[in-house]
C-alpha positions in Angstrom: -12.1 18.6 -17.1 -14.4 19.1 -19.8 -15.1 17.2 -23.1 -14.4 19.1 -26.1 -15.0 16.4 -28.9 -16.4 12.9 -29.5 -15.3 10.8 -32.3 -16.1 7.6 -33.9 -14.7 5.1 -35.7 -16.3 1.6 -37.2 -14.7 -1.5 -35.8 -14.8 -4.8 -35.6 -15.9 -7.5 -32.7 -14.0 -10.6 -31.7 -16.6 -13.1 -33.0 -19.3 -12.4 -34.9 -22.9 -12.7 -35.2 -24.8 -15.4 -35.4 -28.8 -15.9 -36.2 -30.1 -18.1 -32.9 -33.5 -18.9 -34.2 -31.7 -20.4 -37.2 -29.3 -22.5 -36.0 -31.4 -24.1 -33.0 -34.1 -24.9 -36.2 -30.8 -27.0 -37.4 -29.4 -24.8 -39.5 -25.5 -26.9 -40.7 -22.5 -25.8 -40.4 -20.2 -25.3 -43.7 -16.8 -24.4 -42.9 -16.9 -21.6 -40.3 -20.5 -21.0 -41.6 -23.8 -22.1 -41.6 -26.1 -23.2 -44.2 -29.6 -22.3 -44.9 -31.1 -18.5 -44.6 -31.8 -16.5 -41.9 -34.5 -16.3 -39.9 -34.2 -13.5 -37.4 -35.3 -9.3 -38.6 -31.8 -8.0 -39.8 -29.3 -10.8 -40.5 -28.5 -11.0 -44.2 -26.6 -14.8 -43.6 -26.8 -17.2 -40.7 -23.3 -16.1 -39.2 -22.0 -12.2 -40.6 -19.0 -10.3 -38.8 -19.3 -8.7 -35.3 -19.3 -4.7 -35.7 -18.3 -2.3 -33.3 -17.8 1.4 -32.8 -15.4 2.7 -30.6 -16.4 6.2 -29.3 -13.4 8.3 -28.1 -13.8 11.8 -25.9 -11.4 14.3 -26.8 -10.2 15.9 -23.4 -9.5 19.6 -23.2 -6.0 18.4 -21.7 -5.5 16.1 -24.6 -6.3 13.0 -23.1 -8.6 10.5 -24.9 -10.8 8.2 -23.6 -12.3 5.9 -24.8 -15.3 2.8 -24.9 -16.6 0.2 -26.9 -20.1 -0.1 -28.5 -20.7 -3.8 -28.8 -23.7 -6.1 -29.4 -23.7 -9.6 -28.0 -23.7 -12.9 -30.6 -27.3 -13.7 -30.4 -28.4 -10.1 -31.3 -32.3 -10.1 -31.8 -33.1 -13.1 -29.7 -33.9 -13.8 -26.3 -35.5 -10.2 -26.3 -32.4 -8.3 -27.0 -32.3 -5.2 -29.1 -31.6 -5.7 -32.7 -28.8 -6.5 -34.6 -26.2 -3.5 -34.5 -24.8 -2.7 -37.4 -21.5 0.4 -36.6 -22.6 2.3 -40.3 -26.3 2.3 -38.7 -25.4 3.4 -35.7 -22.8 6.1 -36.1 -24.7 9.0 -37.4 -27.2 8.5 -34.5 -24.2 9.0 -32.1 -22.8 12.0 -33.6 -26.2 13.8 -34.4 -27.8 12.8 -31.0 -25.6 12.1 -28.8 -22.1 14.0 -29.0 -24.1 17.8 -29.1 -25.7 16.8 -25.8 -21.9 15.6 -24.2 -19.0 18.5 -26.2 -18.6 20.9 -23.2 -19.5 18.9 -20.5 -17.5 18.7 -17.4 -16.5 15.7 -16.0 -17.1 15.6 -12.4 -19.4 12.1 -11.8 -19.4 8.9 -13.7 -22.7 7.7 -12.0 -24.6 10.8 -13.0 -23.4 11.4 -16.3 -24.0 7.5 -17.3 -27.6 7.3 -15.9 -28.2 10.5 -17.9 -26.9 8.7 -20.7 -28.4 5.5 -20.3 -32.0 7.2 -20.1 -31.6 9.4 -22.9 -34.5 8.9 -25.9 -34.5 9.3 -29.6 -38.2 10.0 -31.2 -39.5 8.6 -27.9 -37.0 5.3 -27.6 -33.9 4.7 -25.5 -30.8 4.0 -27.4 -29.9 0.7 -28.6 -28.3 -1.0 -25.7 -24.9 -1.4 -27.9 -24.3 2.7 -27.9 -25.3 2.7 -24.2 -22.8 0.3 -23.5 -19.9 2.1 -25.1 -20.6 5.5 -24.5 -20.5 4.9 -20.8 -18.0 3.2 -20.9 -15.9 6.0 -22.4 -17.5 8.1 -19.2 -15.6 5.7 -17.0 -12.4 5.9 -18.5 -12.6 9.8 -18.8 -13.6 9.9 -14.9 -10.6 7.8 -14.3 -8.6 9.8 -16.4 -9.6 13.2 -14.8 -9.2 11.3 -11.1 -6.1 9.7 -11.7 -6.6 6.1 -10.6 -8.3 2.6 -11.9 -12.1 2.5 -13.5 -12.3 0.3 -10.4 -11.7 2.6 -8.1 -14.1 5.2 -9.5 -16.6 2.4 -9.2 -15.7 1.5 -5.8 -15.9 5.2 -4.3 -18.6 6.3 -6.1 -20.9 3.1 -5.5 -19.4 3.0 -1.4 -19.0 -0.5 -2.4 -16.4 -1.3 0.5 -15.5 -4.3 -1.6 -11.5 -5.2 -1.5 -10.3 -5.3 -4.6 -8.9 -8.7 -5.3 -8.6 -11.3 -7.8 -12.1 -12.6 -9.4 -12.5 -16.0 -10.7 -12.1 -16.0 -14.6 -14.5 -17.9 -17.1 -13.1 -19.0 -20.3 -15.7 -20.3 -23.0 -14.7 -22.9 -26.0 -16.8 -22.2 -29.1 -17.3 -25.5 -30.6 -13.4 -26.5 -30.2 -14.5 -27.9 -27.0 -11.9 -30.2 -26.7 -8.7 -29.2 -27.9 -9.7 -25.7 -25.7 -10.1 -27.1 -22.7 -6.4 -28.3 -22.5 -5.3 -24.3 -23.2 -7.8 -23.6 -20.4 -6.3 -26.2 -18.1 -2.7 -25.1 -18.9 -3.2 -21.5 -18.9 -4.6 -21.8 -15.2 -8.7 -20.8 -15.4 -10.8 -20.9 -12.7 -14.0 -22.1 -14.6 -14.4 -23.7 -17.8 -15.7 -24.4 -20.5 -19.1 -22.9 -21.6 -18.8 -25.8 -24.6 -21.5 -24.1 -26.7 -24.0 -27.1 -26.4 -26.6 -25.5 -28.6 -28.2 -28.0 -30.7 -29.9 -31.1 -29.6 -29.3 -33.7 -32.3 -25.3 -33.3 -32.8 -24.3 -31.5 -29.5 -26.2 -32.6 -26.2 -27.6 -35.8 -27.7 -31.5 -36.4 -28.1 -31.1 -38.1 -24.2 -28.5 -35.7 -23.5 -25.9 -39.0 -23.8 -23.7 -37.0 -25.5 -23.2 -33.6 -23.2 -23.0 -37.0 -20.1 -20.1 -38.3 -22.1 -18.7 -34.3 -22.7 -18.8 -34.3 -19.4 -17.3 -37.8 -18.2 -13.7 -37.0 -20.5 -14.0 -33.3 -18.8 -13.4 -34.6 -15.8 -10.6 -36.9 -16.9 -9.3 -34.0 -18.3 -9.1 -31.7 -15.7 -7.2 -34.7 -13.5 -5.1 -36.0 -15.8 -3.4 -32.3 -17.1 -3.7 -30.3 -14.3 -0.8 -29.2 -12.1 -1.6 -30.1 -9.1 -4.1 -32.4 -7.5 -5.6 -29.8 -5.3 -6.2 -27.9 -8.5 -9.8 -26.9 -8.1 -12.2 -26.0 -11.2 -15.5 -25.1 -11.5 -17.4 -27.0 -14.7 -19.9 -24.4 -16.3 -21.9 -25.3 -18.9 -24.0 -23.4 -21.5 -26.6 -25.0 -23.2 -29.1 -22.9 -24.5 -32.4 -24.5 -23.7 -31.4 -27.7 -25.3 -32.0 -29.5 -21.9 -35.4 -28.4 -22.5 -35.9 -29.1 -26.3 -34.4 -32.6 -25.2 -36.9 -33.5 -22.3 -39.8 -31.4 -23.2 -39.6 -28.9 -20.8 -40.3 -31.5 -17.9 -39.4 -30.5 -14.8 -38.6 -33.9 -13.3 -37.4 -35.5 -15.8 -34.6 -32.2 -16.2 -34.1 -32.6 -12.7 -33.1 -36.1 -13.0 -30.9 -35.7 -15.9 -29.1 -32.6 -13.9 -28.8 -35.1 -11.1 -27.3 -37.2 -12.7 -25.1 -34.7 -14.6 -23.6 -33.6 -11.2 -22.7 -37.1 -10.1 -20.3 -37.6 -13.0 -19.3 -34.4 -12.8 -18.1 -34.6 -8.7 -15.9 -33.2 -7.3 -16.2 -30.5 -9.4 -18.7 -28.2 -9.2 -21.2 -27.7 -11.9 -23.1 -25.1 -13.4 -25.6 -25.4 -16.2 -26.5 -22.1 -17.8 -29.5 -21.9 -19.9 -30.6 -25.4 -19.1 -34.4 -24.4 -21.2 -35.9 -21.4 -22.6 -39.3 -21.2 -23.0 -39.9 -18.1 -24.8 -41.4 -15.4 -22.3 -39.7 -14.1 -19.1 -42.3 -14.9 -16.4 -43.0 -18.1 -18.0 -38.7 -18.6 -17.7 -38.5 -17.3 -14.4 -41.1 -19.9 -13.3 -39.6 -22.3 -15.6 -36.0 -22.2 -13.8 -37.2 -21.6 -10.0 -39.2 -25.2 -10.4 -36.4 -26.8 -11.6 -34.2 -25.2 -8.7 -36.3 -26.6 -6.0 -36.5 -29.7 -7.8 -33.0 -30.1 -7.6 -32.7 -29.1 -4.3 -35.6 -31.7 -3.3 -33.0 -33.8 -4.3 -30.2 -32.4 -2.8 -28.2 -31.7 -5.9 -25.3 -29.4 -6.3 -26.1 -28.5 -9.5 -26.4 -25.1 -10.5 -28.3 -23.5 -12.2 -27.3 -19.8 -14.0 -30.2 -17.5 -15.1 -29.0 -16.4 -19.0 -32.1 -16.2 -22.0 -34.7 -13.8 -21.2 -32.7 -12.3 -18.8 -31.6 -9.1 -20.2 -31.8 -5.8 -18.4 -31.1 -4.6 -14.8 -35.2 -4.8 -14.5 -35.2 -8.6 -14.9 -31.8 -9.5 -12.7 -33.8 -7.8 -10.2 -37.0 -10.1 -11.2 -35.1 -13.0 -11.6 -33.3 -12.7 -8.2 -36.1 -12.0 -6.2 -38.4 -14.9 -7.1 -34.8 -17.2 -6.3 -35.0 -18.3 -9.9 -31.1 -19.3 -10.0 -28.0 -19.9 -8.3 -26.3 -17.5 -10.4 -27.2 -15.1 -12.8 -25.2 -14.2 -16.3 -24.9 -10.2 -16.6 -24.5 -10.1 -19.9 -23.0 -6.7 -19.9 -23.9 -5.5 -23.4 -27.8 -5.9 -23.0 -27.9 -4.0 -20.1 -27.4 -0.8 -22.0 -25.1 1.4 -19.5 -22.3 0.1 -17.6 -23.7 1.3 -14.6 -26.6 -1.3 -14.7 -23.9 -3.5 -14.6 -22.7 -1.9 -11.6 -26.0 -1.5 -10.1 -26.4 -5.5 -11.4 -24.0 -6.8 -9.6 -24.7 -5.2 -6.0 -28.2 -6.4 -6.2 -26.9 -10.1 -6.9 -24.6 -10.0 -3.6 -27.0 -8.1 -1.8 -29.2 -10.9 -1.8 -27.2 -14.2 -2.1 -27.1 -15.0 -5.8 -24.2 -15.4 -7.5 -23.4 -12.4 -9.7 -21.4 -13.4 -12.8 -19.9 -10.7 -15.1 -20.5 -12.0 -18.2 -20.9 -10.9 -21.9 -20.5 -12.3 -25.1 -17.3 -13.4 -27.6 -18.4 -10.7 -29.7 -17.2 -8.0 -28.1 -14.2 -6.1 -28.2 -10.3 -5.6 -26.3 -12.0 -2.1 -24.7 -15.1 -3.3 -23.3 -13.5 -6.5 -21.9 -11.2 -4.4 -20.0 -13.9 -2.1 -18.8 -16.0 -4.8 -18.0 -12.7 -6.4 -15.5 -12.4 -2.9 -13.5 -16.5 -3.4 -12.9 -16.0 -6.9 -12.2 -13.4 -6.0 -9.6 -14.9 -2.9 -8.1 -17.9 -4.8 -7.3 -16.5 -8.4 -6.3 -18.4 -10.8 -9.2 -18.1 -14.1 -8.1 -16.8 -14.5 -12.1 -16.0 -12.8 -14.5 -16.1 -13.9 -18.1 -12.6 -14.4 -20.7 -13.5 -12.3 -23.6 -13.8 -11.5 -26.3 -13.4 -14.0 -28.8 -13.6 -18.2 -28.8 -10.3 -18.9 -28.8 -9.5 -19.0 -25.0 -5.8 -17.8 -25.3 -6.5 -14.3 -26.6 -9.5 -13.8 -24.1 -8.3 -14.9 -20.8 -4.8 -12.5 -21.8 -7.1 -9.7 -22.4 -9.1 -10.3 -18.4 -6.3 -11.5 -16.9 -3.7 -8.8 -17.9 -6.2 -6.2 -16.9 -6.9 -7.7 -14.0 -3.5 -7.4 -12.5 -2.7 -4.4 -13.8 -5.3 -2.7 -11.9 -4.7 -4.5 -8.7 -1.5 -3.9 -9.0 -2.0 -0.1 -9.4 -4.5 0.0 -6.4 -2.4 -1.7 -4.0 0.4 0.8 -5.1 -1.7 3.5 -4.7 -2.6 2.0 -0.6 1.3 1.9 0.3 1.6 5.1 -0.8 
């Protein structure tokens, strides 16, 4: 089956973008804004729309498939490529990539995304964003031209020998982190919240006495709505290097407020993502695998998930090997192709870390669903509700993909 034409369109994301540097130097919020001007190359405000581009193949048979090109929140921090803007973005696509994919047979997803993924422009890859979605849109056309789930490409192609079952689902909160918990309680997720605890003054608390009292009605929470007392949730926490900013980067002194953290958090399990970022990837790697042991000195539960400064398949693989976390985020958009997700993913179980199939709210319906069949294929130990804040609209999305390919494989195994 070959390809016979690519097409474009502009779209938009399910959150939008927002300038990190800016809002962790204090920039205040107005309305559903911020205030103040931004600091990072590219943004024109604070917080502007999410763009996307979906790129569809034309099939010689008729059938179109289709991916996402989508650019996580915190575009041009943390490393990451720069912000991606769909009017950019498009012309590159159809002048660079589309004449080197019309005619092309589909055979291989693996092949035909690495070639992808490796392709230059003027001596550069392609922004991660264009990565993302065009390999995507190779997944669904293999599925398409196979005849069953992205999952099950993944899983045949990949020999994963992984059952395909149901993976834990992550819902994040925005800054409603209160009113969205009780959705994410009632609506049945397996870990919650995320909570967006990005500033130090009005969010953690310059002690971290607030995200302790978060924390403490959590809990409450959880036991006072849930259905049934042997209800079990995971609490996971993002809060990007305020831990840090907080305790100056202290090792013992983190490791003593994490402590603690855990001990009002029990008997729920706790995860703390980001917990400091210090700017450079070796110096974070070293920065997080101190802490680890420190916690483990103190034979903590706690923890901790690898996020900032971990970006590409190249630095999972760094991160994981020097035991720098307990889990690592694969926040699928900056890893360019969807087969470094893939390839992500394996590595994590391969060697005992937690693999979480992450992302951002500002992505889109497509790549969320992609993301699930990759998720599944592979057996994540989580995979993340998106896109969007809102929790209900998110967890439908995962969820609702999740069954439906399940539901088709086991179909497919009675047969």
């Amino acid at each position: 089956m070959k390809i016979v034409d690519i097409v474009c369109s502009p779209g938009r994301t399910g959150f939008y973008f927002d300038d990190q540097r800016a809002i962790k130097q204090g920039a205040e919020f107005d309305g559903f804004t911020y205030v103040g001007e931004a600091v990072t190359e590219g943004f024109s405000k604070i917080r502007q729309a999410g763009e996307s581009i979906s790129v569809m193949f034309v099939l010689e048979d008729g059938q179109v498939a289709h991916g996402d090109c989508a650019a996580v929140q915190y575009s041009g921090a943390g490393g990451r490529d720069p912000l991606f803007l769909a009017e950019e973005f498009i012309p590159i696509i159809e002048k660079h990539i589309a004449p080197k994919l019309i005619g092309r047979e589909i055979i291989s997803f693996k092949e035909l995304a690495e070639e992808v993924d490796n392709m230059t422009v003027e001596g550069k890859k392609l922004h991660t964003a264009i990565r993302y979605g065009v390999t995507q849109a190779i997944l669904d056309a293999t599925s398409k031209v196979k005849k069953v789930t992205m999952a099950e490409v993944i899983k045949e192609e990949y020999n994963t020998n992984i059952e395909l079952k149901r993976i834990p689902i992550f819902t994040q909160s925005g800054d409603d982190r209160y009113n969205n918990v009780d959705k994410m309680i009632i609506k049945g997720a397996d870990v919650l919240p995320h909570a967006l605890f990005n500033n130090v003054e009005t969010k953690l608390g310059k002690k971290g006495e607030k995200l302790k009292e978060y924390i403490a009605w959590l809990k409450k929470r959880i036991e006072t709505l849930r259905a049934r007392e042997e209800d079990t949730f995971i609490l996971h926490i993002d809060v990007y290097g305020t831990i840090g900013l907080a305790f100056n980067n202290d090792t013992e002194k983190m490791a003593d407020y994490l402590e603690e953290l855990g001990k009002i958090a029990s008997p729920f399990k706790l995860r703390i993502e980001g917990p400091m970022d210090v700017e450079d990837r070796e110096k974070q790697v070293q920065a997080l695998k101190e802490l680890r042991l420190a916690l483990r000195e103190r034979k903590s539960k706690v923890e901790l998930v690898a996020d900032e400064w971990c970006n590409t398949l190249e630095d999972i693989k760094l991160f994981v090997d020097e035991g720098a976390a307990d889990m690592v985020q694969i926040k699928t958009p900056d890893l360019g192709g969807i087969n470094n997700t893939v390839e992500a993913i394996l590595y994590c179980k391969e060697n005992g870390i937690g693999a979480y199939c992450g992302g951002t709210c500002n992505e889109t319906d497509r790549s969320a669903q992609v993301c699930v069949n990759v998720a599944i294929a592979c057996g994540a130990d989580q995979c993340l509700a998106k896109p969007g804040m809102g929790v209900d609209e998110g967890f439908m999305i995962v969820h609702n993909e999740m069954n439906r390919v399940l539901a088709l494989a086991n179909r497919r195994n009675m047969l």
